[in-house]
C-alpha positions in Angstrom: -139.1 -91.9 5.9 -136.4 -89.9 3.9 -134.8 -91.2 1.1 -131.1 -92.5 1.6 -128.8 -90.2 -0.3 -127.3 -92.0 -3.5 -123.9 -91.6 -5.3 -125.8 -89.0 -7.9 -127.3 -86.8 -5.3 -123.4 -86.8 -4.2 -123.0 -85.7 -8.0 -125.4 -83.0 -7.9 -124.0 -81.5 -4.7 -120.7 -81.5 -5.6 -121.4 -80.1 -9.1 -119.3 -83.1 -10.9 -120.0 -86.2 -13.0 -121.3 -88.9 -11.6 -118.1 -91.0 -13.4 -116.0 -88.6 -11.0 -118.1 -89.6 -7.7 -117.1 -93.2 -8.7 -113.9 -92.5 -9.4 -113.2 -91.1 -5.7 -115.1 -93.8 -4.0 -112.9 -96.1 -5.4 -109.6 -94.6 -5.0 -108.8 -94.2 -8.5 -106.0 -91.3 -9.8 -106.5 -89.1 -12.1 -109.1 -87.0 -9.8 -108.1 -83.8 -9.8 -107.3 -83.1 -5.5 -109.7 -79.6 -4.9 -112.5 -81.7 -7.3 -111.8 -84.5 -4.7 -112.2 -82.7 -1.4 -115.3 -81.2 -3.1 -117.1 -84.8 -3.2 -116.2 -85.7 0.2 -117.5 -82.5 1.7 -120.4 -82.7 -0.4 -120.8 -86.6 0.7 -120.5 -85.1 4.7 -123.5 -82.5 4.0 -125.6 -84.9 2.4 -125.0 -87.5 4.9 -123.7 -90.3 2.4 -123.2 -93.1 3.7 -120.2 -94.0 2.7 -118.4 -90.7 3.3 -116.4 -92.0 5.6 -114.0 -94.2 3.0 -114.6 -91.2 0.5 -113.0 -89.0 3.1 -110.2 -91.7 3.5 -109.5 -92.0 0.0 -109.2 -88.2 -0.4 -106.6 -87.8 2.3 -104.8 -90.5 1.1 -104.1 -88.2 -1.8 -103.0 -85.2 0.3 -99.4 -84.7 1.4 -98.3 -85.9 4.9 -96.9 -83.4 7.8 -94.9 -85.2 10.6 -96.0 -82.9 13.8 -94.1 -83.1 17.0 -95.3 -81.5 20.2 -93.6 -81.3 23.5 -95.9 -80.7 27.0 -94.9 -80.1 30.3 -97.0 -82.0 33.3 -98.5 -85.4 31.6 -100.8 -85.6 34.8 -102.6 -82.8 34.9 -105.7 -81.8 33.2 -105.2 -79.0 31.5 -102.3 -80.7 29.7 -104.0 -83.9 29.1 -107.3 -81.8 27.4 -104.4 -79.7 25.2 -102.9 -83.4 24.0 -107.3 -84.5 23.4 -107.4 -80.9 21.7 -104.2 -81.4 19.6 -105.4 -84.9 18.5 -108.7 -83.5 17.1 -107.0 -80.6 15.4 -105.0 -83.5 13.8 -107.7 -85.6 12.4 -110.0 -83.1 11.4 -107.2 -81.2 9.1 -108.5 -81.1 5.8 -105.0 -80.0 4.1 -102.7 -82.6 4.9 -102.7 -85.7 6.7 -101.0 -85.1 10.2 -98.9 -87.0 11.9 -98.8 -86.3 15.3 -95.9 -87.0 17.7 -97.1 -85.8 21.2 -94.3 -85.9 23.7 -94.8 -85.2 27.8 -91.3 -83.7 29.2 -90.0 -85.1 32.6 -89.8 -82.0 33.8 -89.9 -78.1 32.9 -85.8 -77.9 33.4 -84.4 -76.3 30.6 -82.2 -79.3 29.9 -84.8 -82.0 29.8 -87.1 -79.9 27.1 -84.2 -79.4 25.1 -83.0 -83.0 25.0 -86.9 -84.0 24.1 -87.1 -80.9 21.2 -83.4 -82.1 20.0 -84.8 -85.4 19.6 -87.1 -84.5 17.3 -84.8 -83.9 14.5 -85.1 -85.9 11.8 -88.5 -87.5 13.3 -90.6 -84.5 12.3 -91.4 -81.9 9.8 -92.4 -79.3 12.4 -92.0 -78.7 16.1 -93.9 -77.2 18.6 -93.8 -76.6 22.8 -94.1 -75.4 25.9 -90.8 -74.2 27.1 -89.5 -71.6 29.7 -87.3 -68.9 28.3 -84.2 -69.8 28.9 -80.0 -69.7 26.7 -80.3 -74.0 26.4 -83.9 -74.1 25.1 -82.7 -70.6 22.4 -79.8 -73.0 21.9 -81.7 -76.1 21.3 -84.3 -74.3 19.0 -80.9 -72.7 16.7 -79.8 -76.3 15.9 -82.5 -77.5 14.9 -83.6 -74.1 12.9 -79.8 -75.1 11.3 -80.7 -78.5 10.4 -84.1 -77.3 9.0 -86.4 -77.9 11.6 -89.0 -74.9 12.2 -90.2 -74.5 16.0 -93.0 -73.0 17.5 -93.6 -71.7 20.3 -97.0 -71.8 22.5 -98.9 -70.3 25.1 -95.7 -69.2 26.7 -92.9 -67.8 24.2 -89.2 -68.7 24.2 -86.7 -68.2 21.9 -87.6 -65.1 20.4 -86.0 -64.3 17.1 -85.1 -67.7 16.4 -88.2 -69.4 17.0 -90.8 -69.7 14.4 -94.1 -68.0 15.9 -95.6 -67.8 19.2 -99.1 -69.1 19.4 -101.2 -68.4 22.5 -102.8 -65.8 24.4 -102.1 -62.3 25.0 -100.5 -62.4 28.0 -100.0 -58.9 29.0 -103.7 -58.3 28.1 -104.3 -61.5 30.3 -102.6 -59.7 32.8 -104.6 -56.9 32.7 -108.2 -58.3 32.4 -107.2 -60.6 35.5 -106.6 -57.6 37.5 -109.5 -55.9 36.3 -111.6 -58.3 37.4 -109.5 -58.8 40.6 -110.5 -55.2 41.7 -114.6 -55.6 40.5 -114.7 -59.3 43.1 -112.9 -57.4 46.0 -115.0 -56.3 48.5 -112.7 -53.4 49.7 -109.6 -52.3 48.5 -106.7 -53.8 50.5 -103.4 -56.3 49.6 -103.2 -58.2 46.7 -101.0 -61.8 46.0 -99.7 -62.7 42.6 -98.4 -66.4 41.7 -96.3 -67.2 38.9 -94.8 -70.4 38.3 -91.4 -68.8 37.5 -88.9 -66.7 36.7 -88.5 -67.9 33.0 -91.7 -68.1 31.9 -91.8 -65.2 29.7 -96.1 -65.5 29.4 -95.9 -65.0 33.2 -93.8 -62.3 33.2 -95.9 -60.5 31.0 -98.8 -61.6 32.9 -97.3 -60.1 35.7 -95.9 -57.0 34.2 -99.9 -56.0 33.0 -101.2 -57.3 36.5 -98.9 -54.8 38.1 -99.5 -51.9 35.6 -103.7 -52.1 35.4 -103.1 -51.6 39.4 -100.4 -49.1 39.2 -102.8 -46.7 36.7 -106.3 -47.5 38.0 -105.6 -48.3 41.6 -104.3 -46.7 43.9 -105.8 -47.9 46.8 -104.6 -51.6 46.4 -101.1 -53.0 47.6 -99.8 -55.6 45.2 -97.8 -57.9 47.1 -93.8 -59.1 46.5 -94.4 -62.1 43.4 -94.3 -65.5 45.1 -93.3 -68.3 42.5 -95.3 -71.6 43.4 -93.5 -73.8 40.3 -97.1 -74.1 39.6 -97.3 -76.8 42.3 -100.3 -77.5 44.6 -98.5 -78.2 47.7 -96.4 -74.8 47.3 -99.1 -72.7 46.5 -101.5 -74.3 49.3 -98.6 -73.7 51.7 -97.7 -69.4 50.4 -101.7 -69.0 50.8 -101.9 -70.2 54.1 -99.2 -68.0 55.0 -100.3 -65.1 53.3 -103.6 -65.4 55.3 -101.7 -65.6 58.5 -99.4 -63.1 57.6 -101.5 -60.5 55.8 -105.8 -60.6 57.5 -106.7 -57.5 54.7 -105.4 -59.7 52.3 -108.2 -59.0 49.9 -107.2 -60.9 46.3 -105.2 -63.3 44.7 -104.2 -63.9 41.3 -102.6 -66.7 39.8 -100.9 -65.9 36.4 -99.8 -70.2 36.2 -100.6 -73.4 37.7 -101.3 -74.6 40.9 -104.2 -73.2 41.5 -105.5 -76.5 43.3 -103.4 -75.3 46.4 -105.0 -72.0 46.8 -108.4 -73.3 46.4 -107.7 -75.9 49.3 -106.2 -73.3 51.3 -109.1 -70.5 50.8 -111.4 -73.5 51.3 -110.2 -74.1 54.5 -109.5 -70.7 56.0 -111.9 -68.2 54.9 -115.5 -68.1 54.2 -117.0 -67.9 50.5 -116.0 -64.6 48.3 -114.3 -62.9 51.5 -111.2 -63.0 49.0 -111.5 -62.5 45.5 -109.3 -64.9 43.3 -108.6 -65.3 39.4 -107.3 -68.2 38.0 -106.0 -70.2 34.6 -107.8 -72.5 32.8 -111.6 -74.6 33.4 -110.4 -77.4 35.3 -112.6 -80.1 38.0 -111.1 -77.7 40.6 -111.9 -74.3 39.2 -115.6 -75.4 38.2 -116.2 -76.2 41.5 -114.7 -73.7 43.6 -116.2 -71.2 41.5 -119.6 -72.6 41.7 -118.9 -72.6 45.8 -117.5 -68.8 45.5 -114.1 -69.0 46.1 -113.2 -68.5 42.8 -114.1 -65.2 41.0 -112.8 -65.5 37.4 -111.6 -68.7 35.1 -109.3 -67.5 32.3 -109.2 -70.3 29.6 -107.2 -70.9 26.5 -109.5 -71.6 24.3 -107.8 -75.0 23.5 -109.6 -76.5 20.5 -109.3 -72.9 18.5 -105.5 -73.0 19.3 -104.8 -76.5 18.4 -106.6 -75.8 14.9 -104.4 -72.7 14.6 -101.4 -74.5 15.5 -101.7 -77.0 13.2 -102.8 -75.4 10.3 -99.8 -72.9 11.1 -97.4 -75.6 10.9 -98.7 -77.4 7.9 -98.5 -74.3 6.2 -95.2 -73.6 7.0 -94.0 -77.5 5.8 -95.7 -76.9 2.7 -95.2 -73.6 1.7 -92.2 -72.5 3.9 -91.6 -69.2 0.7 -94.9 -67.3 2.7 -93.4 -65.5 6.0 -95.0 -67.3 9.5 -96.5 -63.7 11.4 -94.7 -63.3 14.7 -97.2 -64.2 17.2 -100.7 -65.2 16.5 -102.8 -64.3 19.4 -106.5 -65.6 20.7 -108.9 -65.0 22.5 -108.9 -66.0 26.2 -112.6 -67.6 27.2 -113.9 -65.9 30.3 -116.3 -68.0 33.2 -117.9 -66.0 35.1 -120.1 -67.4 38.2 -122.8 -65.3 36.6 -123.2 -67.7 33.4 -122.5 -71.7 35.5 
């Protein structure tokens, strides 16, 4: 049986006095904070077991960010494992302690986002959201750049030279690899649908705009249908894909640059047989595990949520606490592909 780890193996990790170690553990000032941080991580690898009120004691020394975040859709999955994701990201900061202010908008109009990011002056340090691009949501964001308030924006970006940074995906790249893989599912070239939820989401434009370009370059022998916006709503985009197949029997692909994917996997499910039409979508949900692993689905794009929220945060903290080093633009990751290859 191993030996329990003591306070002077937590010493000896750590490199510090054992008088230090018991100076942590109990709270006490005077502990220099990188010397502190170094006992608790020290206590985590060593498996003390009283890390846990070292760690608490630690943060209670470190400066506190107030973090507000405004979502669209508080029902749906994907935005219910972003709010899990941020709530980690939030905890498990080492820098600062976080405060986090998650908010769920009523709706995606313009006006209701920028009543819920105006009321977050004077709540919060730091702002972040998911907003359409759009003169009230610019306006919104000045104001509250005027009264001090820094803004982010994420996954889709608004507000551009007056926002902070963008944080999110590359969506013109998105746009690309989507129909990339579009044309490698097909079985024949033929038409193509593209969804977006709208007009003023500026990461679905761009989606679109690389959608449309990979085909115009590499493929000639595709038609890429008229844009159909579904407001990233099931019922919508079940009823435009049961049209479309009525309307258009080579229709060979479809591609969904937003939400509502749920529709067109109810409406392929229906209709047509397994991988007779090739289809892309956004984001590992219930619905796109399954209907990939039944073959109507061909390619899961996912933003990779937990390495976003840690991004975001860390982003933000920085800029609270050292707002004199310049924010980069955009910070871009990494989509995560599922293929049915690797389920």
């Amino acid at each position: 049986m191993s030996r329990r780890p003591t306070l002077h193996d937590v010493a000896r990790e750590a490199g510090v006095s054992i008088a230090t170690v018991n100076r942590v553990v109990g709270g006490a000032q005077g502990v220099r904070e990188d010397t502190a941080r170094k006992v608790a991580e020290a206590a985590a690898r060593i498996g003390y077991h009283a890390r846990g009120l070292i760690e608490q004691n630690v943060r209670v020394s470190l400066p506190t960010v107030r973090v507000g975040v405004v979502l669209h859709k508080e029902k749906q999955e994907f935005y219910q494992n972003f709010a899990s994701s941020l709530q980690r990201a939030a905890q498990g900061y080492t820098e600062a302690n976080i405060r986090l202010h998650t908010v769920f908008s009523s709706s995606q109009a313009p006006r209701d986002v920028a009543d819920d990011l105006l009321g977050m002056i004077g709540a919060v340090d730091v702002v972040a959201a998911t907003a359409v691009n759009h003169h009230q949501i610019t306006e919104a964001v000045t104001e509250m750049r005027d009264a001090g308030l820094p803004v982010f924006s994420l996954l889709s970006d608004f507000a551009q030279g007056v926002r902070e940074s963008y944080i999110g995906l590359n969506n013109m790249k998105v746009g690309r690899g989507g129909a990339k893989m579009l044309t490698t599912a097909c079985l024949k070239p033929g038409k193509i649908a593209l969804f977006v939820g709208g007009n003023r989401w500026h990461g679905h434009e761009l989606r679109e705009m690389g959608f449309r370009l990979h085909f115009r370059e590499t493929e000639p022998g595709y038609e890429v249908l008229d844009t159909l916006v579904n407001l990233e709503t099931r019922q919508l985009t079940y009823e435009a894909t049961l049209d479309l197949l009525s309307r258009h029997p080579d229709l060979v692909g479809i591609y969904l640059a937003g939400g509502g994917m749920e529709g067109a996997i109810a409406a392929l499910r229906e209709e047509v047989e397994p991988g007779r039409i090739a289809m892309v979508v956004n984001e590992r949900t219930h619905d796109s595990y399954l209907a990939m692993a039944d073959g109507f689905v061909s390619l899961i794009i996912g933003t990779p949520l937990d390495d976003l929220c840690e991004a975001l945060i860390d982003n933000m903290a920085r800029n609270v606490l050292d707002s004199e080093t310049p924010q980069p633009g955009q910070v871009f990751l990494d989509p995560t592909l599922y293929l049915p290859e690797f389920f």
